[in-house]
Backbone and ligand atoms as CSV (ligand in chain L), in Angstrom:
chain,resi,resn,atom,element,x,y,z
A,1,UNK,N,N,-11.480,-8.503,20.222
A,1,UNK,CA,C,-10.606,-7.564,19.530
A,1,UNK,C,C,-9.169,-8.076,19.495
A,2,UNK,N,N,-8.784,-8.519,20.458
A,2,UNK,CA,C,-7.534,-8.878,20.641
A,2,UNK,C,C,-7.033,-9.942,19.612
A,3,UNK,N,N,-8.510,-10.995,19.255
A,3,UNK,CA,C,-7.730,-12.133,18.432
A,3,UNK,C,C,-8.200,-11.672,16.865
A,4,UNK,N,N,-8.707,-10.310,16.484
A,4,UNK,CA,C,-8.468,-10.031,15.725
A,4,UNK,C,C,-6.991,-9.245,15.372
A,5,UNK,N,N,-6.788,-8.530,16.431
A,5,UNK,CA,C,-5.405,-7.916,16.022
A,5,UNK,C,C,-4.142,-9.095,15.951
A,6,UNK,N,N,-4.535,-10.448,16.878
A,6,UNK,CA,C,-3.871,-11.481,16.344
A,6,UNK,C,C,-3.674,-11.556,14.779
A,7,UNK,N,N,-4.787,-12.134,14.403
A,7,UNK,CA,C,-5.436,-11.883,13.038
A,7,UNK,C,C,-4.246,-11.115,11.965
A,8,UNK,N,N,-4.743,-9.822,12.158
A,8,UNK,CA,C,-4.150,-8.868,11.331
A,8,UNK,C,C,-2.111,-9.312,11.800
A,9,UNK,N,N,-1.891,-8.822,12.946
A,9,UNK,CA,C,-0.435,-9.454,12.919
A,9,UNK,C,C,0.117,-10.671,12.040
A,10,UNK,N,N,-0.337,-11.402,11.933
A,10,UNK,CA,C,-0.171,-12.627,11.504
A,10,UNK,C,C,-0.053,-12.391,9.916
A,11,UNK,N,N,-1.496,-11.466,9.373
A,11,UNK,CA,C,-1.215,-11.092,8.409
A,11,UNK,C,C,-0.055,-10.299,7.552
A,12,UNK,N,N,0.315,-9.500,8.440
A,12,UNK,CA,C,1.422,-8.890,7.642
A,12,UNK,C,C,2.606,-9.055,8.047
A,13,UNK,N,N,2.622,-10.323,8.805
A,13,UNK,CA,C,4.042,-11.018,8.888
A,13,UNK,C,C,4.072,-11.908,7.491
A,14,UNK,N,N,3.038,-12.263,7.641
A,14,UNK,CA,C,2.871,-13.488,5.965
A,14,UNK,C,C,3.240,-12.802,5.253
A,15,UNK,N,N,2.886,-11.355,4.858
A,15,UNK,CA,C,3.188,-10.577,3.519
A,15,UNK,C,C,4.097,-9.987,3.695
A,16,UNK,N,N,4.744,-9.912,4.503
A,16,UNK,CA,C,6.312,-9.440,4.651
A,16,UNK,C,C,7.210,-10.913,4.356
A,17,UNK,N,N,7.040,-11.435,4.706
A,17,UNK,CA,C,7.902,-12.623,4.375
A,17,UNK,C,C,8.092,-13.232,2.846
A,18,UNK,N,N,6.620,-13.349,2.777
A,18,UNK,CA,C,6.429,-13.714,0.768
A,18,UNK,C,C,5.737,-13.052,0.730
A,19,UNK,N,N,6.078,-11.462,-0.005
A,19,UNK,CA,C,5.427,-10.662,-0.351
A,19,UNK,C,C,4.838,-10.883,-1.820
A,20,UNK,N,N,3.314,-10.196,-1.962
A,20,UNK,CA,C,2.935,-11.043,-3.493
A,20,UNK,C,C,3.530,-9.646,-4.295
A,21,UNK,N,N,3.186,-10.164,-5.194
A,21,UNK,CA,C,3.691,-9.726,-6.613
A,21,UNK,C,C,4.491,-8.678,-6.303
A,22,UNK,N,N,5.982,-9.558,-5.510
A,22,UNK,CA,C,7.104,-8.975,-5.917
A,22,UNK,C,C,7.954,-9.148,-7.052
A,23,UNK,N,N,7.752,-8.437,-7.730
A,23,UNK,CA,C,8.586,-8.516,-8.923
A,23,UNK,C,C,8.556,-7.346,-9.874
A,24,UNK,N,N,8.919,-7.718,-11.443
A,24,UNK,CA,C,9.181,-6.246,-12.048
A,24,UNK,C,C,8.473,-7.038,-13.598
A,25,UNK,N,N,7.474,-6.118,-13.960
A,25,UNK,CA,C,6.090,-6.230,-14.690
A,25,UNK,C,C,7.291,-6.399,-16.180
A,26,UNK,N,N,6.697,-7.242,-16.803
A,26,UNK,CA,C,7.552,-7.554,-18.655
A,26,UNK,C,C,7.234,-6.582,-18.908
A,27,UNK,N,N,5.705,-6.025,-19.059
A,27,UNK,CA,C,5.334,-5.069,-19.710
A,27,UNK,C,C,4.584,-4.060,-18.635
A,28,UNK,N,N,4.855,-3.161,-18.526
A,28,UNK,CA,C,4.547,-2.061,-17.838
A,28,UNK,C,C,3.987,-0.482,-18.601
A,29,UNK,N,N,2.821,-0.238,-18.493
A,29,UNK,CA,C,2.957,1.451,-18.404
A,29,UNK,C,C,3.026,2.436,-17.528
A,30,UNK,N,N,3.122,1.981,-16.446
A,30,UNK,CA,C,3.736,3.410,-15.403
A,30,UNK,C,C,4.270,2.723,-14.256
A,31,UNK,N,N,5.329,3.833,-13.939
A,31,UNK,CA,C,5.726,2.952,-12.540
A,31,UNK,C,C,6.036,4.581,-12.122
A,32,UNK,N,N,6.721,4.504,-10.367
A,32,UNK,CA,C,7.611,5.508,-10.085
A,32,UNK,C,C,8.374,4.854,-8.610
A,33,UNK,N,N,8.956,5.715,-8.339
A,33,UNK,CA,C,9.834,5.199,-6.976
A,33,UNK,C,C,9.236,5.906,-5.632
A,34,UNK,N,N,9.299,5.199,-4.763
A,34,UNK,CA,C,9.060,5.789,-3.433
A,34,UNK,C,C,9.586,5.551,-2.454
A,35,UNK,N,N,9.793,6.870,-1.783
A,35,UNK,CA,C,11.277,6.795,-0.579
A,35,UNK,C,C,10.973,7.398,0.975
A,36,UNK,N,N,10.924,6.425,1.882
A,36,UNK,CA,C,10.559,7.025,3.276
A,36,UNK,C,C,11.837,6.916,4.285
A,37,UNK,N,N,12.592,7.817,3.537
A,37,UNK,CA,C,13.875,8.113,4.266
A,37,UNK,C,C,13.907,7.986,5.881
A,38,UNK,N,N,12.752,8.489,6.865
A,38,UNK,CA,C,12.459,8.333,8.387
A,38,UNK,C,C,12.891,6.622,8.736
A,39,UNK,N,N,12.237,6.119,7.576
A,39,UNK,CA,C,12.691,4.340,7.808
A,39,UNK,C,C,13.546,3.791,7.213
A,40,UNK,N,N,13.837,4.131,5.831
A,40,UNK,CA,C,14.676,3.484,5.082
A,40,UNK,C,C,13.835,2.822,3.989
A,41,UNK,N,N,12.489,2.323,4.116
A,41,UNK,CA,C,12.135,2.646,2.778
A,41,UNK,C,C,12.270,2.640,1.339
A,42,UNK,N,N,12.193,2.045,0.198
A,42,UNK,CA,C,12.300,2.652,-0.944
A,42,UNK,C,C,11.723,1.568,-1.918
A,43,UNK,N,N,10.562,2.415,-2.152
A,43,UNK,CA,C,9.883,0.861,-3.567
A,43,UNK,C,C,10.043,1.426,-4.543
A,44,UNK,N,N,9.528,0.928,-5.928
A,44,UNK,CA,C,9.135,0.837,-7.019
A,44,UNK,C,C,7.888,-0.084,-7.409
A,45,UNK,N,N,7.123,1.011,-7.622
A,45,UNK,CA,C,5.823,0.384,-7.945
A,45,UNK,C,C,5.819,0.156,-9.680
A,46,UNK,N,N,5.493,-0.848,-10.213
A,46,UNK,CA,C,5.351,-1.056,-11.607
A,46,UNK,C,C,3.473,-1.272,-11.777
A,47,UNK,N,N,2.868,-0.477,-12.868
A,47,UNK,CA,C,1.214,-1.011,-13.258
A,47,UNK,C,C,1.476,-1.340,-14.963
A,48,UNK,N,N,0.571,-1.832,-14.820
A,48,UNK,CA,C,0.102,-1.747,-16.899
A,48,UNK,C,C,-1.782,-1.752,-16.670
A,49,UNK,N,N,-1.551,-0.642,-17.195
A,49,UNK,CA,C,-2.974,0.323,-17.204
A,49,UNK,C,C,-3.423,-0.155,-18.618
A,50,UNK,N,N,-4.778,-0.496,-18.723
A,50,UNK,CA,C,-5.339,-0.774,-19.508
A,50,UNK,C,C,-6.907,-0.272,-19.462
A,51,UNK,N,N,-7.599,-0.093,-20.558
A,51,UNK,CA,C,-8.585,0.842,-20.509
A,51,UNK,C,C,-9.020,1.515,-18.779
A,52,UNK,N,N,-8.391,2.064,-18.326
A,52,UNK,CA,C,-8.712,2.874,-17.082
A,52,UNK,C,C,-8.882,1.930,-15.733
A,53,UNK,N,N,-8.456,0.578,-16.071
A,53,UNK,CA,C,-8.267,-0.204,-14.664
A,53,UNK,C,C,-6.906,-1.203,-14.567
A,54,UNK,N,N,-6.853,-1.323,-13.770
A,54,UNK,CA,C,-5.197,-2.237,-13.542
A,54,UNK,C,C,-4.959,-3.262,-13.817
A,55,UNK,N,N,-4.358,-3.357,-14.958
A,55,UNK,CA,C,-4.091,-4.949,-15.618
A,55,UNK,C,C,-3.238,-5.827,-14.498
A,56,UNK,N,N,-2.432,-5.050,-14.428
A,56,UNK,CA,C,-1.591,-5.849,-13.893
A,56,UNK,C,C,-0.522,-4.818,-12.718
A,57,UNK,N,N,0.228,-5.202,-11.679
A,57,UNK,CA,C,0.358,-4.228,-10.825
A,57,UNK,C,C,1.564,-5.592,-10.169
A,58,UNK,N,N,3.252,-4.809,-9.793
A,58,UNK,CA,C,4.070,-5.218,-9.041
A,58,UNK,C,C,4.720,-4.354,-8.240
A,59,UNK,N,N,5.478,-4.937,-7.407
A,59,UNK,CA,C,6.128,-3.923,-6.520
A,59,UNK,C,C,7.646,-4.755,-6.572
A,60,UNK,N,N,8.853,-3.723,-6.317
A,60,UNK,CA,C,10.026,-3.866,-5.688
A,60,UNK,C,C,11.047,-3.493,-4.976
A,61,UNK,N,N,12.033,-3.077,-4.178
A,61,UNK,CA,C,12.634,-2.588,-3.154
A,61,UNK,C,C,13.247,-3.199,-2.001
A,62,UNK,N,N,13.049,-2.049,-1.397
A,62,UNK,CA,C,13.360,-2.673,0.069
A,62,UNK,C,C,12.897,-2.013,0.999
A,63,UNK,N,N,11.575,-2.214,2.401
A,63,UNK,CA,C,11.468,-1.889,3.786
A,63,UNK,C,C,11.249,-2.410,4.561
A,64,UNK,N,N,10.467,-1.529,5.080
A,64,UNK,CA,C,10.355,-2.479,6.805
A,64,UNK,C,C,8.930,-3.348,6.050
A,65,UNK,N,N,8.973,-4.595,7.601
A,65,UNK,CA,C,7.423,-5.543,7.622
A,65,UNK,C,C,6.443,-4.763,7.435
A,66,UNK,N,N,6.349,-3.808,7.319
A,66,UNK,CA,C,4.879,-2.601,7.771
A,66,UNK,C,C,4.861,-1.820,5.739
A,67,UNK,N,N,5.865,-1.445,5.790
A,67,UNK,CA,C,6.240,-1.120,4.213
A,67,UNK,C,C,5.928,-1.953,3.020
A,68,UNK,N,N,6.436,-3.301,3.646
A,68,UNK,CA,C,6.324,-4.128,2.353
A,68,UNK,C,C,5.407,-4.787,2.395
A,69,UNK,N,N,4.411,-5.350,3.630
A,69,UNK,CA,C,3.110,-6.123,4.188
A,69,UNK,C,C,2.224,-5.553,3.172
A,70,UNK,N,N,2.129,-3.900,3.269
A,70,UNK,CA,C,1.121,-3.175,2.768
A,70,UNK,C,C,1.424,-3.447,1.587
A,71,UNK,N,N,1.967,-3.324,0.449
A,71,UNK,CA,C,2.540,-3.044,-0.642
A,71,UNK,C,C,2.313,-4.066,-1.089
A,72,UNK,N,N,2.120,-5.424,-0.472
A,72,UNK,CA,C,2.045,-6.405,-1.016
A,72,UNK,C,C,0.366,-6.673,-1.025
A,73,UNK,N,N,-0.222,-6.428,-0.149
A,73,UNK,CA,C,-1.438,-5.992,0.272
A,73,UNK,C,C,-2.356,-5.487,-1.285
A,74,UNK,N,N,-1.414,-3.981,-0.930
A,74,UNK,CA,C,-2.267,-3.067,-1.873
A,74,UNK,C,C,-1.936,-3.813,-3.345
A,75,UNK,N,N,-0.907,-4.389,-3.875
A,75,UNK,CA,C,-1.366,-5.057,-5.083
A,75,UNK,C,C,-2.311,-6.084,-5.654
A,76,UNK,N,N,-2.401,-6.836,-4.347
A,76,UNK,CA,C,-3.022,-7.964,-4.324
A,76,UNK,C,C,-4.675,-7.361,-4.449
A,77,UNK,N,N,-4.978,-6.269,-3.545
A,77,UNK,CA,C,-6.019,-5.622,-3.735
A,77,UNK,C,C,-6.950,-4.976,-5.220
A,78,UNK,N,N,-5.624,-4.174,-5.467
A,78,UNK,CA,C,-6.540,-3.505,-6.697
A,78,UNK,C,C,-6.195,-3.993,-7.938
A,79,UNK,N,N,-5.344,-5.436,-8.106
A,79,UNK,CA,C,-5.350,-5.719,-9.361
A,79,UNK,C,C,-6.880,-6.054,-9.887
A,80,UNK,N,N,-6.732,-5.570,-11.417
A,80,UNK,CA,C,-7.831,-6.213,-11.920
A,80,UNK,C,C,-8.872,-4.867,-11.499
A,81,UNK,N,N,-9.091,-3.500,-10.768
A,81,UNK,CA,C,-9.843,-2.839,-10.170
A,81,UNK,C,C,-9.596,-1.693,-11.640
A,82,UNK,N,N,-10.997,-0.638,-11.824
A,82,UNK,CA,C,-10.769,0.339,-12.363
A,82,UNK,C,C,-10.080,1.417,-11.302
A,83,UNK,N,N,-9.726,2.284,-12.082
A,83,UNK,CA,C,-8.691,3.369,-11.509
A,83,UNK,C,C,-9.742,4.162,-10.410
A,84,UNK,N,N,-10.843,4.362,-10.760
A,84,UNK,CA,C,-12.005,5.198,-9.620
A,84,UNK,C,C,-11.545,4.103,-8.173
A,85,UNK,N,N,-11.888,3.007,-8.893
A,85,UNK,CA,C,-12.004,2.722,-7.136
A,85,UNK,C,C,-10.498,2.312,-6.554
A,86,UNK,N,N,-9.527,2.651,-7.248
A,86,UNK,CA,C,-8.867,2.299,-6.394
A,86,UNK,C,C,-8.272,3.876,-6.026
A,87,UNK,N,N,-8.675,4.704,-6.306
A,87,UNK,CA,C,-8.475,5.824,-5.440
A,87,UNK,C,C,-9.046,5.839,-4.534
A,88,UNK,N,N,-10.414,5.449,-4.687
A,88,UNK,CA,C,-11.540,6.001,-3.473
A,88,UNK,C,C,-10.611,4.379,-2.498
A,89,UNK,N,N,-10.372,3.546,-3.027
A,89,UNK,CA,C,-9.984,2.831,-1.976
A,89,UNK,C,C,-8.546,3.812,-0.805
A,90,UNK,N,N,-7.581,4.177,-1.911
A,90,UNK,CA,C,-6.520,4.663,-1.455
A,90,UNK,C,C,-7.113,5.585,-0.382
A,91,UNK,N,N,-8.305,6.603,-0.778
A,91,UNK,CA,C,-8.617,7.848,0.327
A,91,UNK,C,C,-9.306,6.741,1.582
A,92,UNK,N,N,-10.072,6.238,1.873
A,92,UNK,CA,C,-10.214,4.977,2.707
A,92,UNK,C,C,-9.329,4.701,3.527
A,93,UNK,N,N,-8.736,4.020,2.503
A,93,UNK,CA,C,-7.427,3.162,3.464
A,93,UNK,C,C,-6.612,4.864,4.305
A,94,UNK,N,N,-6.319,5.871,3.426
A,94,UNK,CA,C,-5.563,6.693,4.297
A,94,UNK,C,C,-6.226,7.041,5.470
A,95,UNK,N,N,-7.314,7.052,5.326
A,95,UNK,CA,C,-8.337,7.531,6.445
A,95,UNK,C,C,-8.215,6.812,7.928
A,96,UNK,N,N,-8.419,5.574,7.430
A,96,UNK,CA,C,-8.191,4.329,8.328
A,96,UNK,C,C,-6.902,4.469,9.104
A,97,UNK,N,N,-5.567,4.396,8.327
A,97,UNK,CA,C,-4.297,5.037,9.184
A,97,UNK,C,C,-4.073,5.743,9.365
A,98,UNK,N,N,-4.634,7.159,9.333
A,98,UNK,CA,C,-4.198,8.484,9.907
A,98,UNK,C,C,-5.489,9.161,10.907
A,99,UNK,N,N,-6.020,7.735,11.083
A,99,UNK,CA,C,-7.484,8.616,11.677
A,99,UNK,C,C,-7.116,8.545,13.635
A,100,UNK,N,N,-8.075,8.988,14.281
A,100,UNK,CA,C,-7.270,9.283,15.808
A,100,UNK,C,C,-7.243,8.165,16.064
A,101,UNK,N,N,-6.501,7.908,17.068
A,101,UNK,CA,C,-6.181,6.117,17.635
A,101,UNK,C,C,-7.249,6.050,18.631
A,102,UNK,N,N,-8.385,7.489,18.926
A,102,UNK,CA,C,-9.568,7.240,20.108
A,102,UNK,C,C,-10.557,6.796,19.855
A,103,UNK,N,N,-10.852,6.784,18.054
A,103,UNK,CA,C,-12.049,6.356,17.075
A,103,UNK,C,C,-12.069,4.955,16.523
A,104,UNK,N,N,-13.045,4.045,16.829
A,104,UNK,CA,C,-12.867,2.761,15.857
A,104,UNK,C,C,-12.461,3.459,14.406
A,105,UNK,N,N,-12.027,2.899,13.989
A,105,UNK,CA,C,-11.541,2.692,12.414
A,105,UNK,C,C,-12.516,2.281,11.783
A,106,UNK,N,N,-13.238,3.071,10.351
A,106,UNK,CA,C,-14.052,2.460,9.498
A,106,UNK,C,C,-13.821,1.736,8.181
A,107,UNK,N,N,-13.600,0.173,8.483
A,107,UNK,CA,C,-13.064,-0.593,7.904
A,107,UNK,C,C,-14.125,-1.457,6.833
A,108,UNK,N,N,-15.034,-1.455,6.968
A,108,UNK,CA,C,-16.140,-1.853,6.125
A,108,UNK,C,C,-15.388,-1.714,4.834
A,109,UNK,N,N,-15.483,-3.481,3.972
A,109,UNK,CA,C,-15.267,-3.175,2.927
A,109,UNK,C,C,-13.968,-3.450,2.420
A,110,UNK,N,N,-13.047,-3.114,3.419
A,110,UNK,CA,C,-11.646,-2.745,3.104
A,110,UNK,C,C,-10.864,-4.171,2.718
A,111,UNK,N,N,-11.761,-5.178,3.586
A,111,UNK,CA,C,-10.831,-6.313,3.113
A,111,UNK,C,C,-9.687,-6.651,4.246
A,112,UNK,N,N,-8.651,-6.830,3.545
A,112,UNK,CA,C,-7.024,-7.012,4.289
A,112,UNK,C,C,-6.990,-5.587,4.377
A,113,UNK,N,N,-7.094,-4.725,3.502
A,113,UNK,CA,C,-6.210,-3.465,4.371
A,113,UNK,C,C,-6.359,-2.935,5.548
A,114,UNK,N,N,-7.619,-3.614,6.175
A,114,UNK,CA,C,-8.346,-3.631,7.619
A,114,UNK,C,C,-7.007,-4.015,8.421
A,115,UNK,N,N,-6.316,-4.096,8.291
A,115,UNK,CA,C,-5.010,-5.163,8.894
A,115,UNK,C,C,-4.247,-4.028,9.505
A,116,UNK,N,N,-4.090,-2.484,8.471
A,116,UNK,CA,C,-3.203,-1.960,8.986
A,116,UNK,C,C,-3.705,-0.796,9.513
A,117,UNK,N,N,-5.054,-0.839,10.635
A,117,UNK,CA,C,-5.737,0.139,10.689
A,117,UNK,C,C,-5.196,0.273,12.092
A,118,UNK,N,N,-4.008,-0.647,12.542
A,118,UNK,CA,C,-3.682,-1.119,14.173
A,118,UNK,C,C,-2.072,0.475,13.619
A,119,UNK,N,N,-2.268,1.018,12.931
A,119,UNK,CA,C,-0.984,1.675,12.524
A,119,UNK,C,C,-1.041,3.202,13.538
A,120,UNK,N,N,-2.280,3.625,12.898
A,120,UNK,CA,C,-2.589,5.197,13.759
A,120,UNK,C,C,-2.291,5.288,14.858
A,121,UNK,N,N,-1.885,4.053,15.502
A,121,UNK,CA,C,-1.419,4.409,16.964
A,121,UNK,C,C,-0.025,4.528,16.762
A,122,UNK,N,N,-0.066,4.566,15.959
A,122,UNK,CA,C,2.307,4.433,15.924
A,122,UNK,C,C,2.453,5.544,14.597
A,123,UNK,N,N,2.327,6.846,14.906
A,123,UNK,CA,C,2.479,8.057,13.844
A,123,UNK,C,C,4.033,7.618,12.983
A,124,UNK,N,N,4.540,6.546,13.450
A,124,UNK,CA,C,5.808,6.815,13.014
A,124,UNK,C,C,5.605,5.901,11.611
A,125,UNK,N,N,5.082,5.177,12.323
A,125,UNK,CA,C,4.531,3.929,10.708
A,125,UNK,C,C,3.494,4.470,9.804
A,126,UNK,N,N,3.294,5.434,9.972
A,126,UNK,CA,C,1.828,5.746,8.889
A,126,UNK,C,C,2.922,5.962,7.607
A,127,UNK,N,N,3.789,6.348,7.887
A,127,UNK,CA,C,3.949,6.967,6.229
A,127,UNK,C,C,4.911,5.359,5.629
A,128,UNK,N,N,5.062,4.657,6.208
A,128,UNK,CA,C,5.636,2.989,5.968
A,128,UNK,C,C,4.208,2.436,5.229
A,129,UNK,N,N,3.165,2.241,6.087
A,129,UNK,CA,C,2.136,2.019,5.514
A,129,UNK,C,C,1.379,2.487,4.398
A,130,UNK,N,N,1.518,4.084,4.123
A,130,UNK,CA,C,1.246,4.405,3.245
A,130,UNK,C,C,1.676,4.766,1.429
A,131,UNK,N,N,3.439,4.905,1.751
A,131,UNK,CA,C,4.413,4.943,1.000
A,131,UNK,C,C,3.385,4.212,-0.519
A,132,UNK,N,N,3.367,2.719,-0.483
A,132,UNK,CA,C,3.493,2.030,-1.514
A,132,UNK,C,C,2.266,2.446,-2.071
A,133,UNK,N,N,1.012,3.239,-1.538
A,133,UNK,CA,C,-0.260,3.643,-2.318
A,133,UNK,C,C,0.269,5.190,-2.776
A,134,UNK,N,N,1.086,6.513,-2.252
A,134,UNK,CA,C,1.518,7.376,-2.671
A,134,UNK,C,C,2.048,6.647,-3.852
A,135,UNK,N,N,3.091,6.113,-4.327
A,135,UNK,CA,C,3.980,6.082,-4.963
A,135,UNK,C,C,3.007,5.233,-6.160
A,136,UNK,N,N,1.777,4.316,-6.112
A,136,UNK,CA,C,0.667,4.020,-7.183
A,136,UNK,C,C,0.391,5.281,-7.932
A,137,UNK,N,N,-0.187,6.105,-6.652
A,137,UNK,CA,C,-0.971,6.914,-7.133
A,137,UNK,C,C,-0.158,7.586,-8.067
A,138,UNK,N,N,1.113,8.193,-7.452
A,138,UNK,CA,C,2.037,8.766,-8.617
A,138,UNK,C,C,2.603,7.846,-10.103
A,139,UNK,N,N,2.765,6.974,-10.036
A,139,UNK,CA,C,3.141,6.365,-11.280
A,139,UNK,C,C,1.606,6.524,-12.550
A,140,UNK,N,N,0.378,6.355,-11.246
A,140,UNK,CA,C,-0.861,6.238,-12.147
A,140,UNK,C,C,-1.513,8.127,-12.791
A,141,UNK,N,N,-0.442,8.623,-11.978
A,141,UNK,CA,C,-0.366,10.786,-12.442
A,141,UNK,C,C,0.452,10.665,-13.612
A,142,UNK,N,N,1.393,9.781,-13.642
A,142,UNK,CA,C,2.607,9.392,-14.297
A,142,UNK,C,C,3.459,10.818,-14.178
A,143,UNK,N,N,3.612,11.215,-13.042
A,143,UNK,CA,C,4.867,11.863,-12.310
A,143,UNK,C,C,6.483,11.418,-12.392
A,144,UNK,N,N,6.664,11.338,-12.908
A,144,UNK,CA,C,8.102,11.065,-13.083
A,144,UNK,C,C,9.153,11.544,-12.058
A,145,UNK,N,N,9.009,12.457,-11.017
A,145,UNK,CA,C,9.638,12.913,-10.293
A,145,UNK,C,C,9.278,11.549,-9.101
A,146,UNK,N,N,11.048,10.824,-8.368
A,146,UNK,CA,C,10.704,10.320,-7.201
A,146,UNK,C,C,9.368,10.820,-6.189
A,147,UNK,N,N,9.127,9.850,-6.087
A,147,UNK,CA,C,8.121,10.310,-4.450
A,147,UNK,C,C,8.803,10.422,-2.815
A,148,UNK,N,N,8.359,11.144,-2.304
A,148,UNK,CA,C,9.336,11.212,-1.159
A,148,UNK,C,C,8.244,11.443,0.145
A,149,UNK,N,N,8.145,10.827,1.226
A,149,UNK,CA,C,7.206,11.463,2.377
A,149,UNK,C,C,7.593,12.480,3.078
A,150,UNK,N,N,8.511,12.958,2.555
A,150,UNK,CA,C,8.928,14.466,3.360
A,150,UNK,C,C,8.664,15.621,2.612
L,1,ZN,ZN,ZN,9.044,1.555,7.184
């Protein structure tokens, strides 16, 4: 276990450092902002939605290693995915970080986002970790109102 949580550390130091598809989409149809004021926090998620799955998907801002790891994560993940599964991924993955820190984590499947399932023990990071899939999901409602975890 241990040299998996190596593992995962390692991982989202990499994606904090060169986070992927940071940048801001030529062509975009939805984006929105998201703000986790507790940390400081604040992305912008950009997609271009095309028949009901994700053409293309960026992120930009500024947070913590845990904020932007994921974010970089979750794009890398559901590009190219129809919109079903990347909800059912999103309910998953939330599951995984908000689930008790006394239960293995059911990670089957998940890929890298298995990485940030070491979070539920630190209530303070769940909403760091989760921020950049709220703020998908809202651009993909096409909510126009900021997102906020409070
Ligand atoms: Zn944070």
């Amino acid at each position: 276990m241990s040299d998996l949580r190596e593992l995962y550390q390692e991982l989202i130091v990499d994606h904090h450092k060169n986070p992927r598809n940071f940048r801001k989409l030529e062509v975009s149809s939805h984006h929105a902002v998201g703000n986790n004021p507790i940390c400081g926090d604040r992305i912008t998620v950009h997609l271009l939605i095309k028949d009901d799955a994700v053409e293309d998907i960026a992120f930009e801002g500024t947070g913590c290693a845990i904020c932007t790891a994921s974010a970089s994560v979750m794009t890398e993940t559901v590009k190219g995915r129809h919109l079903w599964e990347v909800e059912s991924l999103f309910d998953r993955f939330h599951d995984v970080v908000t689930g008790s820190p006394d239960e293995a984590p059911d990670t089957s499947g998940l890929g890298k986002l298995a990485a940030f399932a070491g979070v539920r023990e630190f209530p303070m990071r769940v909403k760091c970790a989760t921020l950049a899939w709220h703020t998908m999901h809202a651009a993909i409602e096409k909510k126009n109102e900021p997102v906020t975890t409070e």
